[in-house]
ZATI-275307 format. One record per atom (N, C-alpha, C): atom name; residue in three letters; residue number from 1; x, y, z. Coordinates in nm, 2 decimals. Example, Ala and Ser with C-alpha at 12.3 -4.5 7.8 and 13.67 -1.06 7.14 Angstrom:
% residues 2
   at    aa     i       xx       yy       zz
    N   Ala     1     1.32    -0.57     0.78
   CA   Ala     1     1.23    -0.45     0.78
    C   Ala     1     1.32    -0.33     0.78
    N   Ser     2     1.28    -0.22     0.71
   CA   Ser     2     1.37    -0.11     0.71
    C   Ser     2     1.29     0.00     0.79
This chain:
% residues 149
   at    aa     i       xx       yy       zz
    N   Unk     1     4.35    -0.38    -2.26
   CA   Unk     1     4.49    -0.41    -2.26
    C   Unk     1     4.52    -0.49    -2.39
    N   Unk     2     4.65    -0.44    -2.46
   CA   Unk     2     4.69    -0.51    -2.58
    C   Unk     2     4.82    -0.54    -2.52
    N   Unk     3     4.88    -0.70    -2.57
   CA   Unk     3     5.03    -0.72    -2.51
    C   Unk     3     5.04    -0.81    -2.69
    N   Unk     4     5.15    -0.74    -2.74
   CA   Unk     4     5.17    -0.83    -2.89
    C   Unk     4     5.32    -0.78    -2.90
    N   Unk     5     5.40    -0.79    -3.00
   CA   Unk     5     5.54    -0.76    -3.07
    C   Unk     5     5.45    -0.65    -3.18
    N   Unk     6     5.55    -0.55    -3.17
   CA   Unk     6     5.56    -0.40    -3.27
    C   Unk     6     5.54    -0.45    -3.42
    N   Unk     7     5.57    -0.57    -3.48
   CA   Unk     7     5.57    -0.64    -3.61
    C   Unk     7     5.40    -0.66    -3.66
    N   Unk     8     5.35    -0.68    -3.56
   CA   Unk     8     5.21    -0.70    -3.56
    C   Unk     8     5.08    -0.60    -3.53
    N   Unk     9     5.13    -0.47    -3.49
   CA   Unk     9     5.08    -0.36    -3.49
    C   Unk     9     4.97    -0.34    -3.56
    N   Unk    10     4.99    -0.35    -3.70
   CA   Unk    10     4.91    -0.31    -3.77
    C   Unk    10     4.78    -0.37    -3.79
    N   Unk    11     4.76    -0.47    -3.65
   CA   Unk    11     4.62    -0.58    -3.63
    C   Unk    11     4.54    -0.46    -3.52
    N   Unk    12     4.57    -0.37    -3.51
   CA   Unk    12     4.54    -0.27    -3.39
    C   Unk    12     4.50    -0.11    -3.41
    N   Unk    13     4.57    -0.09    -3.52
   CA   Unk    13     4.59     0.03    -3.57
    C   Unk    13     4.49     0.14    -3.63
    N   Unk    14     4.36     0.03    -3.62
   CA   Unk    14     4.21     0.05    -3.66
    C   Unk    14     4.14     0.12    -3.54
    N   Unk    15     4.16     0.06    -3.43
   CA   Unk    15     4.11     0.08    -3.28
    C   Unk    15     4.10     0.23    -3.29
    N   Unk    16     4.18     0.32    -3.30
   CA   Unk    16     4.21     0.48    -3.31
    C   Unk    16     4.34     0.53    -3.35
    N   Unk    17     4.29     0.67    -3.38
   CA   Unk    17     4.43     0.66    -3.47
    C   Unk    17     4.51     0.70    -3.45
    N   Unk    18     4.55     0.77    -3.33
   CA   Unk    18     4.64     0.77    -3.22
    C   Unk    18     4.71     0.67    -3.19
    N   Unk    19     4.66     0.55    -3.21
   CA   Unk    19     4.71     0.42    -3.20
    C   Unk    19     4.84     0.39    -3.29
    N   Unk    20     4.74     0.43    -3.40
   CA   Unk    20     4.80     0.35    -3.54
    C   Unk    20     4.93     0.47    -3.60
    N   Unk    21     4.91     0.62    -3.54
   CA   Unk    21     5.05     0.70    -3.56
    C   Unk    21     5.13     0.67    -3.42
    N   Unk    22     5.11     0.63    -3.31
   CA   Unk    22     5.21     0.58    -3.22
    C   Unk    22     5.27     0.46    -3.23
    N   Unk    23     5.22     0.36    -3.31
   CA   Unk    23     5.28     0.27    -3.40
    C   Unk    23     5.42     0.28    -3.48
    N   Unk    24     5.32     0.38    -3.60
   CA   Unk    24     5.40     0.43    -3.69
    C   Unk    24     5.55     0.51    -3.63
    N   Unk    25     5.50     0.57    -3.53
   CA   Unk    25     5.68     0.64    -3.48
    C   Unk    25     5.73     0.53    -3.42
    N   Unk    26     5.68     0.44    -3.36
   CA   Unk    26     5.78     0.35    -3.32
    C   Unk    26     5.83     0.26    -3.41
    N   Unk    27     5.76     0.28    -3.53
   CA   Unk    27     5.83     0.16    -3.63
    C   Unk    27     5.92     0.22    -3.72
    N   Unk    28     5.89     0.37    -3.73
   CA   Unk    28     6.02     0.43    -3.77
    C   Unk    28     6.12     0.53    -3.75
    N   Unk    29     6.11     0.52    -3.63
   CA   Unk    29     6.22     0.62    -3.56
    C   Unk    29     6.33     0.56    -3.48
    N   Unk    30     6.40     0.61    -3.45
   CA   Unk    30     6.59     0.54    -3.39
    C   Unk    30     6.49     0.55    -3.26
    N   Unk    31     6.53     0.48    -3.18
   CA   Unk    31     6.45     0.46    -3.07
    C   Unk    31     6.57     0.45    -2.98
    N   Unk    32     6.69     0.42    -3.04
   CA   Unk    32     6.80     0.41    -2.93
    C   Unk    32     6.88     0.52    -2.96
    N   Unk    33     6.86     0.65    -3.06
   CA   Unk    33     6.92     0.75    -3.10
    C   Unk    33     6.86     0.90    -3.01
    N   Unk    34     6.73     0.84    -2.92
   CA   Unk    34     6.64     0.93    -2.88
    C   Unk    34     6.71     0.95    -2.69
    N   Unk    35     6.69     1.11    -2.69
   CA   Unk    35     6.75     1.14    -2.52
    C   Unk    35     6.64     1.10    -2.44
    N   Unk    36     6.68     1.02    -2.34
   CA   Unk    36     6.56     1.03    -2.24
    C   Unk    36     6.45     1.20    -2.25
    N   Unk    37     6.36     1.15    -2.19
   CA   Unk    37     6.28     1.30    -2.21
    C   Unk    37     6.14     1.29    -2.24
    N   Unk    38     6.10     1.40    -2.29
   CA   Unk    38     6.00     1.42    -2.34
    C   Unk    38     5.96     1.46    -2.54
    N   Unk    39     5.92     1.38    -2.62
   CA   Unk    39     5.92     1.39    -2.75
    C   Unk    39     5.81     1.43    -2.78
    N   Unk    40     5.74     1.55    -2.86
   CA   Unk    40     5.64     1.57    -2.91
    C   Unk    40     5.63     1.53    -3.07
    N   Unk    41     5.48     1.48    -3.07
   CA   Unk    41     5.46     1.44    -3.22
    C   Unk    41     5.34     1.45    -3.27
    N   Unk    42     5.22     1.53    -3.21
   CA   Unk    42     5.15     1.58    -3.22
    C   Unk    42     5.09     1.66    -3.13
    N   Unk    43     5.13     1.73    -3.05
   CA   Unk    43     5.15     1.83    -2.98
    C   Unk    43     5.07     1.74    -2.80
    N   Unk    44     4.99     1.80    -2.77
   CA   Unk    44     4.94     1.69    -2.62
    C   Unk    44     4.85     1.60    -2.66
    N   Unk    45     4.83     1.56    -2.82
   CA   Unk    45     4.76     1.49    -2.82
    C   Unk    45     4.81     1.33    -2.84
    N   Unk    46     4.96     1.37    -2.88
   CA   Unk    46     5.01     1.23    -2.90
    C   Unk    46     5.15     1.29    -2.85
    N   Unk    47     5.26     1.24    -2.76
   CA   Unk    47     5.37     1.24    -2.77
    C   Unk    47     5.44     1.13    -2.69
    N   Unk    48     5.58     1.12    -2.71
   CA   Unk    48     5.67     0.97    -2.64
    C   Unk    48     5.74     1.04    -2.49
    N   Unk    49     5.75     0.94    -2.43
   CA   Unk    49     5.81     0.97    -2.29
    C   Unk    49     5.94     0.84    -2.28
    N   Unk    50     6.09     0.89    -2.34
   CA   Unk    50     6.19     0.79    -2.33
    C   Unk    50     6.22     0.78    -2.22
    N   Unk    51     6.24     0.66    -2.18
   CA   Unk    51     6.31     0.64    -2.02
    C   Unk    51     6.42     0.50    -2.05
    N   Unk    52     6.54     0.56    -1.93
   CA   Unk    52     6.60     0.43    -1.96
    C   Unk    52     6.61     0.40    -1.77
    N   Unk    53     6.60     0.33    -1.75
   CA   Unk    53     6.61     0.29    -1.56
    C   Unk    53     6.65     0.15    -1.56
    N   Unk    54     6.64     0.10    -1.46
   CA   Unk    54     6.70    -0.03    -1.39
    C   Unk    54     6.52    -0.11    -1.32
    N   Unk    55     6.52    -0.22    -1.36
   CA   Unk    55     6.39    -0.23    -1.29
    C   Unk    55     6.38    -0.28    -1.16
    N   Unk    56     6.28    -0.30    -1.04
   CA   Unk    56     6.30    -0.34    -0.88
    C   Unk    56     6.21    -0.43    -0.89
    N   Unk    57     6.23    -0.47    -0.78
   CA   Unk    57     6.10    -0.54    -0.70
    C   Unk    57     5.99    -0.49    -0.72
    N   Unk    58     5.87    -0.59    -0.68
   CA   Unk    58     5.76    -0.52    -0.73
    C   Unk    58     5.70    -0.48    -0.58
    N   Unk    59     5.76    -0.47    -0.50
   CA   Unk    59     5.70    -0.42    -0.39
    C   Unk    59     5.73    -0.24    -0.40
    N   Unk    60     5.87    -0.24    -0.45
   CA   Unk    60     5.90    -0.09    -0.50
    C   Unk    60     5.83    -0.03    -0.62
    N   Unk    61     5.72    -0.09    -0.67
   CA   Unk    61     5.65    -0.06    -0.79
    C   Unk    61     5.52    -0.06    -0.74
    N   Unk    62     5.46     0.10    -0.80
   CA   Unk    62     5.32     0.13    -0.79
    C   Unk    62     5.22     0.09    -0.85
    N   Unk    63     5.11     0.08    -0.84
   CA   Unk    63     4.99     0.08    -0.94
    C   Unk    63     4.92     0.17    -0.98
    N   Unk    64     4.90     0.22    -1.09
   CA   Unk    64     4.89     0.35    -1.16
    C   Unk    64     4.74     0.30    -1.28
    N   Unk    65     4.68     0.45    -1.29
   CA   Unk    65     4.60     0.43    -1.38
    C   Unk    65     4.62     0.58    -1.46
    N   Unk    66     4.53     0.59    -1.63
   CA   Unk    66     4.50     0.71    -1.65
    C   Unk    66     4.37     0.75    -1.71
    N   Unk    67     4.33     0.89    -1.67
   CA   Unk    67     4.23     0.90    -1.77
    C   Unk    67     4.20     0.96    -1.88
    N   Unk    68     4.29     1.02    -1.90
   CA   Unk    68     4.31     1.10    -2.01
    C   Unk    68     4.36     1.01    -2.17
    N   Unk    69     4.45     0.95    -2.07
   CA   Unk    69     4.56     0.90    -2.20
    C   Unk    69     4.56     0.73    -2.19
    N   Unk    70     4.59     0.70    -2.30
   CA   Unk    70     4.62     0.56    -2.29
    C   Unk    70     4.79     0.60    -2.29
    N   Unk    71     4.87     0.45    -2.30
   CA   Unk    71     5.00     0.45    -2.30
    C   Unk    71     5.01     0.27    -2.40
    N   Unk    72     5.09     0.30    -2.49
   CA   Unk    72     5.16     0.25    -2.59
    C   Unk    72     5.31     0.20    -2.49
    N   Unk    73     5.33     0.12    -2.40
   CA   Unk    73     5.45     0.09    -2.38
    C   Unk    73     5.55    -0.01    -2.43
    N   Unk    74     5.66     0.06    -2.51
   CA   Unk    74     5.75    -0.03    -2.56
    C   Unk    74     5.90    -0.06    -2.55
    N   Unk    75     5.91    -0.17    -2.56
   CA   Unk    75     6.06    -0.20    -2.47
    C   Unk    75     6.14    -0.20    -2.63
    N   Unk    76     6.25    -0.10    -2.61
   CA   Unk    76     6.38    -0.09    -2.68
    C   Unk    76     6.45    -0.22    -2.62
    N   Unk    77     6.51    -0.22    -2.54
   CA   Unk    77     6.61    -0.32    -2.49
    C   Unk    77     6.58    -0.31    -2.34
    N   Unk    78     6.62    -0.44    -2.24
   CA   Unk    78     6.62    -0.51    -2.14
    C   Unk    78     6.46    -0.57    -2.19
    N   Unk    79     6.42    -0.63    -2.03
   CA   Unk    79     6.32    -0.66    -1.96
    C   Unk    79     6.26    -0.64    -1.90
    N   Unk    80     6.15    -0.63    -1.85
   CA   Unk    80     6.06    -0.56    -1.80
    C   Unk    80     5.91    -0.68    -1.75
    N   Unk    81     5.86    -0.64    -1.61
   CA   Unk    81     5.77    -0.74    -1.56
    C   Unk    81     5.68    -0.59    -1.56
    N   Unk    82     5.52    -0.60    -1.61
   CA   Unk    82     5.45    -0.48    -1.61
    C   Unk    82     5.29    -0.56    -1.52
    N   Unk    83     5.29    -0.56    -1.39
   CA   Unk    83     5.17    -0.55    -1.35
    C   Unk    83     5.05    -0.48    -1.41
    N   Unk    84     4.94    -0.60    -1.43
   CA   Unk    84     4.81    -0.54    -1.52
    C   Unk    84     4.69    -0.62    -1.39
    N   Unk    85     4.61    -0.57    -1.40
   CA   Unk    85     4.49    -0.57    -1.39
    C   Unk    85     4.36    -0.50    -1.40
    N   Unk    86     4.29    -0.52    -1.44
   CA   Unk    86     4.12    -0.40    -1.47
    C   Unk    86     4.09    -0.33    -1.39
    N   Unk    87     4.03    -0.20    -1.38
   CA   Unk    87     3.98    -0.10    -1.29
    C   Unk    87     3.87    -0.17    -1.24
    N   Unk    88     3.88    -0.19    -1.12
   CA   Unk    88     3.75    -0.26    -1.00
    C   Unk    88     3.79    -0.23    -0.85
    N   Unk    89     3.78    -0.14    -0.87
   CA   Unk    89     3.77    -0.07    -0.73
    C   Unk    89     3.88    -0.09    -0.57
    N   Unk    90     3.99    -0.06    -0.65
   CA   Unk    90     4.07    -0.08    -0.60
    C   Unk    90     4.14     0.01    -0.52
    N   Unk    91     4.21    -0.03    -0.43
   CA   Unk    91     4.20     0.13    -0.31
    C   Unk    91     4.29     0.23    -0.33
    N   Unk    92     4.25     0.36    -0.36
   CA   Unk    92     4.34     0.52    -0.41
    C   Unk    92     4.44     0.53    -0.35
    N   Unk    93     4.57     0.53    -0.34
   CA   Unk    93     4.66     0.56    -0.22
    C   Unk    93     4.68     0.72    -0.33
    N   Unk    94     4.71     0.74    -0.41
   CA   Unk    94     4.74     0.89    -0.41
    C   Unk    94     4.60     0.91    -0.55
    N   Unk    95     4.56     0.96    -0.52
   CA   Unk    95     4.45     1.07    -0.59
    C   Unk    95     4.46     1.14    -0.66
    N   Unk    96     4.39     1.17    -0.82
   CA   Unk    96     4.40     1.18    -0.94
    C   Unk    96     4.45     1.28    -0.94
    N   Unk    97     4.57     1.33    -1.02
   CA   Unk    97     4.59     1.47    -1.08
    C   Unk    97     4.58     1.50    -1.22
    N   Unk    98     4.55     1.57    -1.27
   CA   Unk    98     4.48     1.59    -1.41
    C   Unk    98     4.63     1.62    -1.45
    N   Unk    99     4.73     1.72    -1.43
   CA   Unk    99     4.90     1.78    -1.47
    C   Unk    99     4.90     1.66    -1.49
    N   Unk   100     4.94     1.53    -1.45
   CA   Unk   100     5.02     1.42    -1.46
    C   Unk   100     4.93     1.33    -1.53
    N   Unk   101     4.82     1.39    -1.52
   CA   Unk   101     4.69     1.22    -1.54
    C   Unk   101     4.76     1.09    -1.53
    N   Unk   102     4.73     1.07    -1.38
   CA   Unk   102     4.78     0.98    -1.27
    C   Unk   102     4.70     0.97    -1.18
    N   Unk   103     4.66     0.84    -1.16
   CA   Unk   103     4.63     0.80    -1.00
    C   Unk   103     4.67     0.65    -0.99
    N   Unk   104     4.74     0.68    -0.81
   CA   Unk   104     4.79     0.54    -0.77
    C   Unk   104     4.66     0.43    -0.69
    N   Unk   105     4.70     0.32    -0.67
   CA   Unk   105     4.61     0.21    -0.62
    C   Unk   105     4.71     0.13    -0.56
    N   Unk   106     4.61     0.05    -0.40
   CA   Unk   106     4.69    -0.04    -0.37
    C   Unk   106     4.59    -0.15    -0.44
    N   Unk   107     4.68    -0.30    -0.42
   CA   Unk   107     4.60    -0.40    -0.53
    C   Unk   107     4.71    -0.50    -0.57
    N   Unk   108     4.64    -0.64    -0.61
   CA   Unk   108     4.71    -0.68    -0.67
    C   Unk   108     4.69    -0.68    -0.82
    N   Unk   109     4.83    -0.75    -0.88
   CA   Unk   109     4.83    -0.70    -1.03
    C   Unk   109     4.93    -0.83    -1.08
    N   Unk   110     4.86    -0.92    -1.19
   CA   Unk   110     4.92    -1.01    -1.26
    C   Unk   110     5.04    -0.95    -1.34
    N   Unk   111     5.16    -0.99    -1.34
   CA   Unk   111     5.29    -0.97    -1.39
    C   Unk   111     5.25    -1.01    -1.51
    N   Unk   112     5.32    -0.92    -1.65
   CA   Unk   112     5.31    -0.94    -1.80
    C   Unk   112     5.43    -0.90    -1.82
    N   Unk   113     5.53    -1.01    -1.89
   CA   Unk   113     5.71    -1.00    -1.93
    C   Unk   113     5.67    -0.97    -2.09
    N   Unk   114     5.73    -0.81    -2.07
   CA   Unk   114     5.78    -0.77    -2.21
    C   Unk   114     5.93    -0.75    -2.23
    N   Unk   115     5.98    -0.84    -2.32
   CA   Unk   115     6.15    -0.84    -2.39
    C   Unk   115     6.09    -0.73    -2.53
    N   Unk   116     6.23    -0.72    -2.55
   CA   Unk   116     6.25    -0.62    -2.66
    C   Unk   116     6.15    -0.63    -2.83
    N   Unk   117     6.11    -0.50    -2.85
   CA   Unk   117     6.02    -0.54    -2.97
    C   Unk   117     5.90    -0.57    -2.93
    N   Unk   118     5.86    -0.59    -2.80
   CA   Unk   118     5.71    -0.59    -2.78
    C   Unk   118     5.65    -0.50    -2.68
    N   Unk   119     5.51    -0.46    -2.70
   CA   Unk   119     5.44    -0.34    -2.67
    C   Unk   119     5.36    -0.40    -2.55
    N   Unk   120     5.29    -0.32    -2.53
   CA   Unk   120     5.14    -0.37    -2.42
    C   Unk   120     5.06    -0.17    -2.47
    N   Unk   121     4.93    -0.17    -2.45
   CA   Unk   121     4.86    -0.11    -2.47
    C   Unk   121     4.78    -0.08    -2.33
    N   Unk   122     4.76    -0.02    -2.29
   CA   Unk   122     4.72     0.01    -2.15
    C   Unk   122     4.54     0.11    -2.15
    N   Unk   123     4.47     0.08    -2.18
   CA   Unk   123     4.35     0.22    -2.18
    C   Unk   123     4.33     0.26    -2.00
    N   Unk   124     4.22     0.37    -2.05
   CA   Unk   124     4.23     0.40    -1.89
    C   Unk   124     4.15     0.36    -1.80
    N   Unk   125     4.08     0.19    -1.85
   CA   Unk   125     4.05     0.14    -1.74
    C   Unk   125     4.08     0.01    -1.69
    N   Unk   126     4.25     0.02    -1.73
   CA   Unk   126     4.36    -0.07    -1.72
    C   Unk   126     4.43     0.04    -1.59
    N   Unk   127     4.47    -0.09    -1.50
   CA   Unk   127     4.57    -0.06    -1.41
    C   Unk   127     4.69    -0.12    -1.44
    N   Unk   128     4.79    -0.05    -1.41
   CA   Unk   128     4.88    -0.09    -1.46
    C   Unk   128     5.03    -0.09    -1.37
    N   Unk   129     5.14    -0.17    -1.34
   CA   Unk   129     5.22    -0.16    -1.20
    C   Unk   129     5.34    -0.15    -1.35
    N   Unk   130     5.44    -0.03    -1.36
   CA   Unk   130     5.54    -0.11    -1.41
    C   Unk   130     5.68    -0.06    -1.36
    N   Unk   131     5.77    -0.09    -1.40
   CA   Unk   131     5.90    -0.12    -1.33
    C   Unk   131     5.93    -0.23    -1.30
    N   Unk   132     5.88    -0.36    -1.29
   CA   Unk   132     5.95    -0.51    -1.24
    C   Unk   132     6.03    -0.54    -1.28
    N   Unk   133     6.14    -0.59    -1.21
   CA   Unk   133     6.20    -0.74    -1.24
    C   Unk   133     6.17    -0.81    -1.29
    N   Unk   134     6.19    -0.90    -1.42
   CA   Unk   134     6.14    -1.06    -1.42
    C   Unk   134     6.25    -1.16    -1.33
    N   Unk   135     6.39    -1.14    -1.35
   CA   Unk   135     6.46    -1.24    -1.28
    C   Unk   135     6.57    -1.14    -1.21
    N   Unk   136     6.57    -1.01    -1.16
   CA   Unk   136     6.65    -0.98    -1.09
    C   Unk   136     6.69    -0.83    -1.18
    N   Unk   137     6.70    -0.73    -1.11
   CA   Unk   137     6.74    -0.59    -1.19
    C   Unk   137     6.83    -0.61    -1.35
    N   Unk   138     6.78    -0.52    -1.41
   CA   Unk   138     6.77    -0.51    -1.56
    C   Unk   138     6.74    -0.40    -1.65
    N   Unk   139     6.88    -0.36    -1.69
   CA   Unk   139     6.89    -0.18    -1.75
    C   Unk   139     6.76    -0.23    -1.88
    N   Unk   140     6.66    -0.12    -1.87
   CA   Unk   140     6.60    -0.07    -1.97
    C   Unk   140     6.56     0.01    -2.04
    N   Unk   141     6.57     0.02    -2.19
   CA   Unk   141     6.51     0.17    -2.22
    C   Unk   141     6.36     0.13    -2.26
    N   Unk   142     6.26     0.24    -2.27
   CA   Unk   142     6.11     0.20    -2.27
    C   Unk   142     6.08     0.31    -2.32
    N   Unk   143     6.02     0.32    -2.45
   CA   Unk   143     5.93     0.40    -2.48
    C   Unk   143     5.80     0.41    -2.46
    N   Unk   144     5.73     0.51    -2.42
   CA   Unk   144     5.57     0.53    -2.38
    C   Unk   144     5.56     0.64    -2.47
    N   Unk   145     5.43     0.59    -2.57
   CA   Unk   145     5.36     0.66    -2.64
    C   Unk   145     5.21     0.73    -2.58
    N   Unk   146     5.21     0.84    -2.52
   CA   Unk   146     5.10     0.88    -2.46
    C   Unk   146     4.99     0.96    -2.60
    N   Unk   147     4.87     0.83    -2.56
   CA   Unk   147     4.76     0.88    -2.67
    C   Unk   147     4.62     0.95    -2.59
    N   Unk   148     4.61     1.05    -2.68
   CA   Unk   148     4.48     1.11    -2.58
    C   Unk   148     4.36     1.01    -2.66
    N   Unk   149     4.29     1.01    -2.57
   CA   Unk   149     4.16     0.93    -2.57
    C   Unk   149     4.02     1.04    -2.61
């Protein structure tokens, strides 16, 4: 797991380079000019997933892992509390699907507050809870850069 501001990216961009062009589109594309959806930018091996939602409770928020893909998640605007913790055997409530490369976990998970302009890096043997609150619901838009591994 990487948690830094988009400004500093380029301390990362070495790691793979899927990394370092999911960077790159987030450093130069309208990010608030983009429809919710699905964006391709190198076909399934790299593309963005725009969301804008409201965040909840974290009792209303899952814990999720993947294995295909990492996820580049970055906040346009609001707030956002993103439960992290390591893959250690933590108990399946829904079971892996390759279509989605998804699987849920019950577990706990240390809350990580990303404000606008900063990223978190997620690999796939990061769990990961997101949708929180930090202090009470809060419109967000969030880009996720899905990198194949």
């Amino acid at each position: 797991m990487i948690l830094d501001k988009l400004e500093n990216a380029d301390l990362y961009s070495g790691i793979h380079t899927g990394l370092k062009k999911g960077f790159e589109y987030l450093a130069h594309t309208d990010l608030n000019a983009l429809t919710p959806g699905y964006h391709e930018i190198e076909g399934k091996d790299l593309f963005a997933l725009v969301s804008d939602f409201e965040t909840k409770g974290p009792e209303e928020c899952r814990l999720e892992a993947h294995r295909a893909y990492a996820d580049i998640q970055y906040i346009v605007y609001g707030r956002e509390a993103i439960g992290f913790a390591t893959l250690n055997n933590q108990e399946i409530t829904t079971a892996y699907t390759s279509e989605r490369d998804i699987v849920f976990f019950d577990g706990e998970a240390t809350p990580l507050n990303l404000e606008p302009g900063m990223f978190v890096v997620f690999f796939p043997q990061d769990v990961h809870q997101p949708g929180m609150w930090i202090d009470g619901p809060e419109k967000v838009r969030k880009v996720v850069i899905k990198v194949k591994m």
